[in-house]
C-alpha positions as CSV (number, residue, x, y, z in Angstrom):
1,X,-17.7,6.0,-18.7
2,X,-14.1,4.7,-16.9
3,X,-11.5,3.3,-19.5
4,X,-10.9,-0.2,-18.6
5,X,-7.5,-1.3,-18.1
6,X,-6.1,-3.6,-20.3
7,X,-4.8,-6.1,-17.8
8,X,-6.0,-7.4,-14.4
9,X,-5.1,-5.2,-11.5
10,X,-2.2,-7.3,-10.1
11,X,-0.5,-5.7,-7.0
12,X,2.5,-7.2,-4.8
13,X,4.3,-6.0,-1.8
14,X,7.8,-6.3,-0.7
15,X,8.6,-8.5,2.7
16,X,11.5,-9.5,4.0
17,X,14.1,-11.3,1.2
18,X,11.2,-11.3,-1.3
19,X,8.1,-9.8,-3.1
20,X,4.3,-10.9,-2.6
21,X,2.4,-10.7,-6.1
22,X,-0.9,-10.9,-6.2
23,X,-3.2,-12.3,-9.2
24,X,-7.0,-12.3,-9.7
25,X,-7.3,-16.2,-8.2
26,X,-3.6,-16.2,-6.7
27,X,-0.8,-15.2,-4.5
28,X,2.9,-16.2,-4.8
29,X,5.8,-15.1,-2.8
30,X,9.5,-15.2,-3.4
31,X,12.0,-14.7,-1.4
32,X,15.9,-15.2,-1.0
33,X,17.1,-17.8,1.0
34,X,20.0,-17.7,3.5
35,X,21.4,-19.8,0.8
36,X,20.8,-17.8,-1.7
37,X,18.7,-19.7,-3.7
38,X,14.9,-18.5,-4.6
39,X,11.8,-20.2,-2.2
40,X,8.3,-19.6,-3.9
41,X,5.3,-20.3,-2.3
42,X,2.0,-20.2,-3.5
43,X,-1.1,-20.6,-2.5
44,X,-5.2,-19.6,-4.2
45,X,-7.2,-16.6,-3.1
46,X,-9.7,-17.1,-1.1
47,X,-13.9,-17.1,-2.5
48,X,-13.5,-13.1,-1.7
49,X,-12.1,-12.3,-4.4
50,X,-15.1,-14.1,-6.7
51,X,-17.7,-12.7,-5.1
52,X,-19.9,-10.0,-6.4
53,X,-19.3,-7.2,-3.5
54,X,-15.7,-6.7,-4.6
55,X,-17.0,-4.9,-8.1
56,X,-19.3,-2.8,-5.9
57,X,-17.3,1.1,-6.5
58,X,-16.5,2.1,-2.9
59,X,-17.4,-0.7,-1.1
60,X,-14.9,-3.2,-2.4
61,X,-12.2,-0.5,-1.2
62,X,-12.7,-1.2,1.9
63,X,-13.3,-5.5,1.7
64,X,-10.4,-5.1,-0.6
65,X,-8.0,-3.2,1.8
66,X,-8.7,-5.5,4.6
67,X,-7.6,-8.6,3.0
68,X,-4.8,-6.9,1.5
69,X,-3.5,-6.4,5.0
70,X,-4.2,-9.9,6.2
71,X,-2.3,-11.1,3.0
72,X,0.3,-8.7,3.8
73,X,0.7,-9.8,7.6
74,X,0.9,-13.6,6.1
75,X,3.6,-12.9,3.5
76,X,5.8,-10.6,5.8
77,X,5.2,-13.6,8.5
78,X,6.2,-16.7,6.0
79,X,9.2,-14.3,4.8
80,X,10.1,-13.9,8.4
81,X,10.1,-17.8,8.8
82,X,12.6,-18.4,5.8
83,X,14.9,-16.2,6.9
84,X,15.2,-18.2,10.2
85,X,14.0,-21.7,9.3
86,X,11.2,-21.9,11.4
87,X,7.7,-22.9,10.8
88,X,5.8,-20.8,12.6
89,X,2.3,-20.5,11.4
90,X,0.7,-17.1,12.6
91,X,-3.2,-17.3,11.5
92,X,-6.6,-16.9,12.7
93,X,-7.4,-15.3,16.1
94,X,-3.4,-14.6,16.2
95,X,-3.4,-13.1,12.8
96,X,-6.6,-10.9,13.0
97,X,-4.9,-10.0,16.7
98,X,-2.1,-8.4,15.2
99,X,-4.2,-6.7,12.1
100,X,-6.0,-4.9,15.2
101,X,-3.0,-3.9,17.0
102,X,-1.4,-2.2,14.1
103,X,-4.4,-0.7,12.9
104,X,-4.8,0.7,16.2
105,X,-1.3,2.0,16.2
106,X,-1.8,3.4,12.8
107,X,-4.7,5.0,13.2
108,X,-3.7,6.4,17.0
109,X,0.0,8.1,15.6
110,X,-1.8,9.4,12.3
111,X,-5.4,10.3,12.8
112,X,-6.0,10.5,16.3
113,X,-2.6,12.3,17.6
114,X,-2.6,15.2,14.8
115,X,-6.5,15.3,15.7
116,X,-5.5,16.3,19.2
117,X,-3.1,18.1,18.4
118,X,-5.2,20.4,16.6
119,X,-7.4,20.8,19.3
120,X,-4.4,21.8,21.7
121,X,-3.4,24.5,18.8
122,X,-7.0,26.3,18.7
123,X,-7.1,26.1,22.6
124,X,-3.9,27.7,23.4
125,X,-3.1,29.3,19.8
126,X,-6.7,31.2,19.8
127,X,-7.3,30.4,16.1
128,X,-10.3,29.1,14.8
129,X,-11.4,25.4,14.4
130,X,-10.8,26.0,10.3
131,X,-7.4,27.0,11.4
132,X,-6.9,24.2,13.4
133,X,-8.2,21.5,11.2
134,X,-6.1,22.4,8.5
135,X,-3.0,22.7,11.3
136,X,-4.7,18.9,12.1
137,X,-4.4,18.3,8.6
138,X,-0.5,19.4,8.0
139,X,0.6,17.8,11.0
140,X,-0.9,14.3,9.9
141,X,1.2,15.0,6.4
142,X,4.5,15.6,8.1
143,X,4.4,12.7,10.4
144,X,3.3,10.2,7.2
145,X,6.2,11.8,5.5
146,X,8.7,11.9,8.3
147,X,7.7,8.1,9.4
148,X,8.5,6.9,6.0
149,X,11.8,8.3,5.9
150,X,12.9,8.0,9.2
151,X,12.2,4.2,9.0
152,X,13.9,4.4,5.3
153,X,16.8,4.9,6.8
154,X,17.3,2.3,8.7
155,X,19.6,-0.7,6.2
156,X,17.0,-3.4,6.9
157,X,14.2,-1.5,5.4
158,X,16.2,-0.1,2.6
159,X,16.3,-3.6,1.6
160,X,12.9,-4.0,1.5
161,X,12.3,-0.5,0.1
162,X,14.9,-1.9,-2.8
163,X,12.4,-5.3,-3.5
164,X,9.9,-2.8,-3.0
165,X,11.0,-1.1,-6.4
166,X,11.8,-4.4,-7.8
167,X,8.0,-5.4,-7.3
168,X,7.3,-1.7,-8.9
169,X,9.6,-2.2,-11.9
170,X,8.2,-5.8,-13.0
171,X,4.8,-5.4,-13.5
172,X,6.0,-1.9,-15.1
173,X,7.7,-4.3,-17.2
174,X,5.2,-6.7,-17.9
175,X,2.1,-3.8,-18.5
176,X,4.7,-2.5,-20.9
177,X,4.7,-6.1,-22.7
178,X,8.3,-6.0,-22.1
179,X,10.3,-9.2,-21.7
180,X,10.7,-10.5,-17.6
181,X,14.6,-10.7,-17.6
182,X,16.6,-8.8,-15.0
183,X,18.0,-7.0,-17.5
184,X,14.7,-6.0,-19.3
185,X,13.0,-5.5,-16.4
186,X,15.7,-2.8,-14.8
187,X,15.0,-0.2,-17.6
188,X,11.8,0.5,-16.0
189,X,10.3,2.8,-12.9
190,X,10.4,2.2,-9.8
191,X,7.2,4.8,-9.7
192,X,4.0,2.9,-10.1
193,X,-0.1,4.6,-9.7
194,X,-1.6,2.0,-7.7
195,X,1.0,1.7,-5.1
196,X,0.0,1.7,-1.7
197,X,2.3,4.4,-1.2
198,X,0.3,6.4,-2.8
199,X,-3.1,5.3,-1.6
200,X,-1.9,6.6,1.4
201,X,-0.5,9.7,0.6
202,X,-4.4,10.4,-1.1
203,X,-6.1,8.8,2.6
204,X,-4.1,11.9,3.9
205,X,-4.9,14.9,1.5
206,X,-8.9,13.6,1.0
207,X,-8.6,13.9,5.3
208,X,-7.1,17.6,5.2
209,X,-9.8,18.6,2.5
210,X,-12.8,16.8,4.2
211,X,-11.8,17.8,8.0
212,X,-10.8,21.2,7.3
213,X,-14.7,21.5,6.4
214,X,-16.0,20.5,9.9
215,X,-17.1,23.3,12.2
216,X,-16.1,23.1,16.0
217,X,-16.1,20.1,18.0
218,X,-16.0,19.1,21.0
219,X,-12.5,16.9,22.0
220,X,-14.0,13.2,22.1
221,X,-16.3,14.5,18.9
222,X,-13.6,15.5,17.4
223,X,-11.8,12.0,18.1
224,X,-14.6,9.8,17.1
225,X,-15.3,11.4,14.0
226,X,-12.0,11.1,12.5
227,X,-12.1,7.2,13.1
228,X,-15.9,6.6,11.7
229,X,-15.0,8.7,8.9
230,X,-11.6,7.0,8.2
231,X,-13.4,3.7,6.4
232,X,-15.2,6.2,4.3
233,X,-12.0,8.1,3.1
234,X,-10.3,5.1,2.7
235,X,-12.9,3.9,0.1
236,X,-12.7,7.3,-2.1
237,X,-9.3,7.2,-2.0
238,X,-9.2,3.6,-3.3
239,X,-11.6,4.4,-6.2
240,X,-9.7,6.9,-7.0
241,X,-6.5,5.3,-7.0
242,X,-8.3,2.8,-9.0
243,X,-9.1,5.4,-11.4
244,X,-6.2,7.6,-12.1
245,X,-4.4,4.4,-12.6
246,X,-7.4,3.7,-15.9
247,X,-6.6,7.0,-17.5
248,X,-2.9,7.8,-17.6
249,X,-3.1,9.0,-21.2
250,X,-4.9,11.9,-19.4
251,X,-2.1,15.1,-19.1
252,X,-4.5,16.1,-16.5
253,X,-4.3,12.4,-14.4
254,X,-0.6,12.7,-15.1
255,X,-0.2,16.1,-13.3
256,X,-2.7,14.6,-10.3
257,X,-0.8,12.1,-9.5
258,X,2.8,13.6,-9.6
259,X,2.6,13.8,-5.3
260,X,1.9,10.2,-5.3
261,X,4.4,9.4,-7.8
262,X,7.2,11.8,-6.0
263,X,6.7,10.2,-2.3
264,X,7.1,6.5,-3.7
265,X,10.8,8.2,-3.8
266,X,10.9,7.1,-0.2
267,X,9.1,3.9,-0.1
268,X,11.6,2.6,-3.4
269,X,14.8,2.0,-4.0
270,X,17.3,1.1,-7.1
271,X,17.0,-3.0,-6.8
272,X,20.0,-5.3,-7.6
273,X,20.0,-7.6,-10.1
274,X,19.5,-10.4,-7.8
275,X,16.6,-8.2,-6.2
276,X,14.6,-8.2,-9.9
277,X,15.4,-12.0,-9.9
278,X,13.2,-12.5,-7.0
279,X,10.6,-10.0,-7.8
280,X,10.4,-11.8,-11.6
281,X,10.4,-15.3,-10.0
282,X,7.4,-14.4,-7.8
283,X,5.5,-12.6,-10.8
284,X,5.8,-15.5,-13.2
285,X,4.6,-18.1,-10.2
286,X,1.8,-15.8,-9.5
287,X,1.2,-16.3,-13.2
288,X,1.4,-19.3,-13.8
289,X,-1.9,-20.5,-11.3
290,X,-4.1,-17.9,-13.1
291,X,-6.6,-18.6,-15.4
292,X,-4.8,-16.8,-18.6
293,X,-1.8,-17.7,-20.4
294,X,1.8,-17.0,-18.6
């Protein structure tokens, strides 16, 4: 039987200026203002989140993942707008426009690219299609990896790689019932098991292992079945995410999940001070609308 966790599965993302934390009936955002001082907003989850078909394993992956990135593509866009000022509201038809675009972007560079590319490699390379879904596989890894750090170097994003770890090292704090002060709070990782960071890192290697198993296909076969299978993979990998993150006092769990642990090197940075303000600030608001004691 799976160890419960002893708190609810709170999650957050960085944006731009701030950190998103989301509760179990809740979602604050905090962000630094061109003045310097802290904006929160906050607003409830939506009746998702209380209904039964997000406690079904595998299936609330997927319902789960989805909203995460519309609550993502919300929170980077009200960041966005208190940087500049403006009150631009980007939401329904607009909002699931853009989901689909950068899905399809995603899935195109990462799934469907290396897919091709491994088609090319058996064509012109002579090897088997084993051989070439595995040389499908390894391309996929390198381009995750070498997008994250190409774009990690760019200073923008190494600010939000920096709130990133400040969103990392709070709740690290606050599962550790440690006190939420900066100073507290920066004694702790910026390595955390149910980071997305490393949901997708597990998305890639469950691909290499379940692909490298198919037998020849055809090209367009071959490209379909990497995007109807993608929902499915995308549901494992969430469970077991979900489940690695229950039994830490495992040493085996701890030795699985030292490649997931080890890329959030790239996706996290050392935060300032100011950084763990923000992150602690949106944490405690997010708090404070659930139904629990702050």
């Amino acid at each position: 039987m799976a160890e419960k966790s002893r708190f609810p599965l709170y999650g957050g993302q960085a944006v731009i200026e701030g950190v998103m934390m989301r509760g179990t009936n809740s979602v604050a955002i905090a962000m630094r203002a061109p003045n310097k001082d802290i904006t929160v907003h906050k607003e409830p989850l939506g009746a998702l989140y209380k209904q039964k078909i997000i406690k079904i394993p595998f299936l609330r992956g997927l319902v789960m993942l989805l909203d995460a990135l519309l609550l993502g593509t919300r929170a980077l866009t009200i960041s966005a707008n208190t940087q500049t000022g403006e009150d631009e509201k980007i939401e329904g038809p607009m909002l699931y426009l853009i989901l689909f675009v950068s899905l399809a972007i995603g899935v195109g560079l990462f799934f469907l690219a290396p897919a091709a590319l491994g088609q090319l490699s058996e064509r012109f390379l002579g090897i088997g299609s084993w051989w070439g879904n595995l040389v499908e596989g390894l391309i996929r890894l390198l381009l995750l990896v070498g997008y994250i750090w190409a774009v990690g170097q760019m200073p923008d994003i190494r600010r939000v790689f920096a709130y990133h770890g400040a969103e990392h090292k709070t709740i690290n704090a606050y599962e550790a019932g440690a006190e939420l002060s900066p100073e507290s709070v920066a004694r702790f990782s910026t390595e955390h098991p149910r980071c997305g960071t490393a949901f997708l890192l597990t998305l890639i290697l469950l691909s290499i292992l379940v692909f490298s198993l198919f037998g020849p296909l055809p090209f367009w076969w071959r490209m379909v079945s990497r995007v109807l299978f993608l929902p499915i993979l995308a549901c494992i990998a969430y469970e077991y995410i979900r489940w690695t993150a229950n039994h830490l006092d495992s040493k085996v769990v701890r030795v699985l999940i030292k490649p997931n642990l080890a890329l959030q090197h790239l996706t996290t940075r050392e935060p300032t001070i100011d950084m763990l303000e923000v992150a602690i600030a949106a944490f405690t608001a997010m708090r404070s609308e659930e139904d629990i004691p702050v």
